[in-house]
C-alpha positions, -999 to 999 in steps of 0.1 A, spaced: 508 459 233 489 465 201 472 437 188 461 436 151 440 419 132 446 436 97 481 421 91 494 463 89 529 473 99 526 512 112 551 534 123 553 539 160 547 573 175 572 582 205 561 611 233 574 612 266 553 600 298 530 620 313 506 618 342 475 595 341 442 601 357 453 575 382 477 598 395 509 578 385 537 583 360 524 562 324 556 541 316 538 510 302 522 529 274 518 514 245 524 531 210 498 544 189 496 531 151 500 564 131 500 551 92 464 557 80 451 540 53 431 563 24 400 555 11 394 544 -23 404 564 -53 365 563 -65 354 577 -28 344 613 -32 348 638 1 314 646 10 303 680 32 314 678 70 284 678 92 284 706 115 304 697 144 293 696 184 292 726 204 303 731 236 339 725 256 339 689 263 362 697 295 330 712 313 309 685 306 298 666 332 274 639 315 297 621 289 299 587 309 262 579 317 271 566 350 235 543 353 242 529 319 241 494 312 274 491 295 273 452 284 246 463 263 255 495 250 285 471 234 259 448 222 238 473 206 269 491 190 283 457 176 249 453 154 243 485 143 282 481 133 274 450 120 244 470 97 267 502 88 303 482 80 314 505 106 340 494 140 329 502 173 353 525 199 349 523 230 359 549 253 367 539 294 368 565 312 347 586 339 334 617 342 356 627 369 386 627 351 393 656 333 411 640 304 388 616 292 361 650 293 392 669 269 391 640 245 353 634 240 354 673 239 380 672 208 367 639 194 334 661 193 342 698 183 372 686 160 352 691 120 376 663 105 378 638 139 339 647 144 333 633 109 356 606 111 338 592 138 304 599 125 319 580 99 332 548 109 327 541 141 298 531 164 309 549 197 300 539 231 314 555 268 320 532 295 318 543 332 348 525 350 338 547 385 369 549 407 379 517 387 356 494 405 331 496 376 328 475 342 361 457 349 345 425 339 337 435 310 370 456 303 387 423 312 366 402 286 371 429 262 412 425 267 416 463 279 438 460 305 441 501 311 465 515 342 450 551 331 419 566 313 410 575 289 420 544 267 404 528 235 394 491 222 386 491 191 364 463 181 355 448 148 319 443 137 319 401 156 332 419 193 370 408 177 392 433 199 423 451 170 440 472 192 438 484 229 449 518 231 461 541 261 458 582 251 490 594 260 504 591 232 480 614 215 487 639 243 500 676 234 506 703 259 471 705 279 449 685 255 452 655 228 467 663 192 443 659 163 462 653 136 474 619 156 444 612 164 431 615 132 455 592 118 450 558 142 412 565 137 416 558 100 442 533 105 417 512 122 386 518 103 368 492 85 373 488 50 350 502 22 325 477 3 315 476 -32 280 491 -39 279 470 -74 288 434 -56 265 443 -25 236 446 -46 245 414 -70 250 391 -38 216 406 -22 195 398 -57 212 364 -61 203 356 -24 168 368 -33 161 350 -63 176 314 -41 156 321 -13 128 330 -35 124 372 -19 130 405 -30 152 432 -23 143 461 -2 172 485 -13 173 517 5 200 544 4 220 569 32 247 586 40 258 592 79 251 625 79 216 621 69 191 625 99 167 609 85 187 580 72 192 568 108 153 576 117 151 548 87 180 522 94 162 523 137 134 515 125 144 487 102 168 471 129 137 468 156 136 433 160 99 427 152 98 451 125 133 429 107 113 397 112 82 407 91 103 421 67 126 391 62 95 372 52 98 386 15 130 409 8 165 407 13 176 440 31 202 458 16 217 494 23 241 512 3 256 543 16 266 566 -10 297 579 7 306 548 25 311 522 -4 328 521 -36 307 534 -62 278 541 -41 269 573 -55 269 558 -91 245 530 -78 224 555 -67 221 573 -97 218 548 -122 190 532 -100 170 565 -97 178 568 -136 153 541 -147 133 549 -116 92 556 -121 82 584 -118 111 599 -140 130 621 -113 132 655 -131 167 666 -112 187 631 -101 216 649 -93 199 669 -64 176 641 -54 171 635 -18 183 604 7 172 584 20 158 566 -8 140 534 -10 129 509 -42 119 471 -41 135 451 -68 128 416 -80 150 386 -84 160 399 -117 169 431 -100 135 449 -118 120 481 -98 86 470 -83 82 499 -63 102 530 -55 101 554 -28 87 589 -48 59 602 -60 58 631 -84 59 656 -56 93 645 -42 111 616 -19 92 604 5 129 592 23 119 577 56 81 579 55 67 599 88 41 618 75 7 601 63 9 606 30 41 593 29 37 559 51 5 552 28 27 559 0 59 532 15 22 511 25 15 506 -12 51 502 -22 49 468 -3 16 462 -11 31 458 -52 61 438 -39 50 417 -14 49 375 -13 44 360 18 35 390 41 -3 394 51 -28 423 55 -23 419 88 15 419 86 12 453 65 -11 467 90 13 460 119 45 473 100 30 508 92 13 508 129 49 505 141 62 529 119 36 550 131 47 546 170 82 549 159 84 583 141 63 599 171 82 582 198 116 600 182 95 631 176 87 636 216 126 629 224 135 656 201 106 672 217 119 666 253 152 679 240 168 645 239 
């Protein structure tokens, strides 16, 4: 049964049964939702980021059978919460050679590889020889005969549709173009980038704050260094003391890019080339929605500050539009900062 939460009517796709990983004929099926719903008119198609390598098939690491599962969910639900984005989950195992073929495509795919990049917050669960994670399958309303098979959840842990795979089955592997089609069904729908930043300056001037605006784009590596950072628990408390955090994603809301450019437009220090400027980005505005402080020098973007220069620089932008926040706050925000950049640099290091 598909169960929605949108209020959409979808044409149903029909294919005939075939065999599960469970080793039994799949005639309770459900059918997939196959009408998918365009993005605004104003949304402009951005580059494809490079796509994964390797044959999913032969991997034998896609379910991290040691992971903690309830709060891989959790974690996925607020930084979908953040990004307006849906979370999928994938149950499956890394035994079964199906659920391998569809992170494999999922992965290698260019357009389902940037869908998913996209919009959704993706997170494996282990089910072992289905005596793992029930609980929390059961909780979650996936009530699966085979695997692979999808929940998709909304940004509050709301389930919209439990989905077995066969459907997308072709031949020896899934079909992408199917595939393709009840991902965008089911993705969230786009903001405005002109009301986002009107309701975060009128909560800033009632709460008596700022507005620490910052802009990304999913493909933007450094963008997610940024967005980790700002979601550490102790780093969003400090922080919340005097701004208002607001993101705008330049491909991901409705008039996002314009945003972007008429901010950096009365930016200081005049950007010589706007149109080739650099994300992330980040300026502090007022109550008013004035620039107190923006995220450039005349050298370039600092974007997510990891070298020195450029944390002393993000250091001075909120020494100009702090309130409330202390030296000592200050001090501890680009000490963090500090840890956190060098933490991700010796994963990357590591080859994590």
């Amino acid at each position: 049964m598909i169960l929605s939460a949108r209020n959409r009517t979808a044409p149903v796709i029909c294919l005939t049964f075939t065999i599960s990983c469970f080793g039994g004929a799949r005639s309770d099926a459900a059918p997939a939702q196959a009408a998918p719903t365009a993005p605004p008119a104003t949304q402009v198609p951005v580059q494809t980021p490079p796509a994964a390598k390797g044959d999913g098939a032969k991997s034998k690491s896609v379910y991290d059978e040691k992971a903690d599962a309830r709060a891989d969910v959790k974690a996925a639900l607020a930084n979908a919460k953040r990004e307006n984005k849906r979370v999928l989950i994938q149950w499956g195992a890394n035994w079964c050679g199906w659920c391998l073929k569809l992170h494999g495509l999922l992965a290698s795919d260019p357009d389902l590889a940037k869908k998913v990049l996209y919009e959704y917050e993706v997170v494996h669960v282990d089910i072992g020889q289905r005596d793992k994670n029930m609980d929390l399958a059961k909780e979650l309303g996936a009530d699966f005969q085979g695997v692979p098979y999808l929940t998709i959840l909304d940004a509050s842990g709301d389930a919209l549709v439990q989905q077995p795979t066969d459907p997308f089955e072709k031949g020896s592997g899934h079909d992408p173009a199917k595939l393709l089609e009840f991902l965008t069904f089911w993705q969230a729908d786009y903001l405005n980038a002109a009301e986002l930043k009107s309701g975060s300056i009128a909560q800033a001037k009632e709460s008596g704050r700022r507005v620490f605006l910052h802009y990304g784009a999913p493909w933007c590596g450094y963008c997610h260094l940024l967005e980790q950072w700002l979601a550490k628990p102790e780093v969003a408390a400090l922080l919340s003391k005097d701004f208002v955090d607001l993101k705008i994603d330049v491909d991901r809301t409705v008039g996002g890019k314009e945003e972007f450019a008429a901010e950096l437009k009365r930016a200081e220090p005049k950007v010589a080339a706007p149109e080739g400027f650099g994300i992330p980005w980040i300026v502090f505005l007022d109550a008013d929605g004035k620039q107190l402080a923006a995220g450039h020098t005349e050298k370039g973007n600092i974007g997510c500050p990891v070298q020195t220069a450029e944390i002393d620089h993000f250091v001075a932008m909120l020494g100009k539009a702090k309130v409330h926040l202390t030296d000592a706050d200050v001090a501890t925000l680009r000490d963090s900062l500090l840890k956190h950049t060098e933490a991700v640099r010796a994963r990357a290091a590591a080859g994590h």
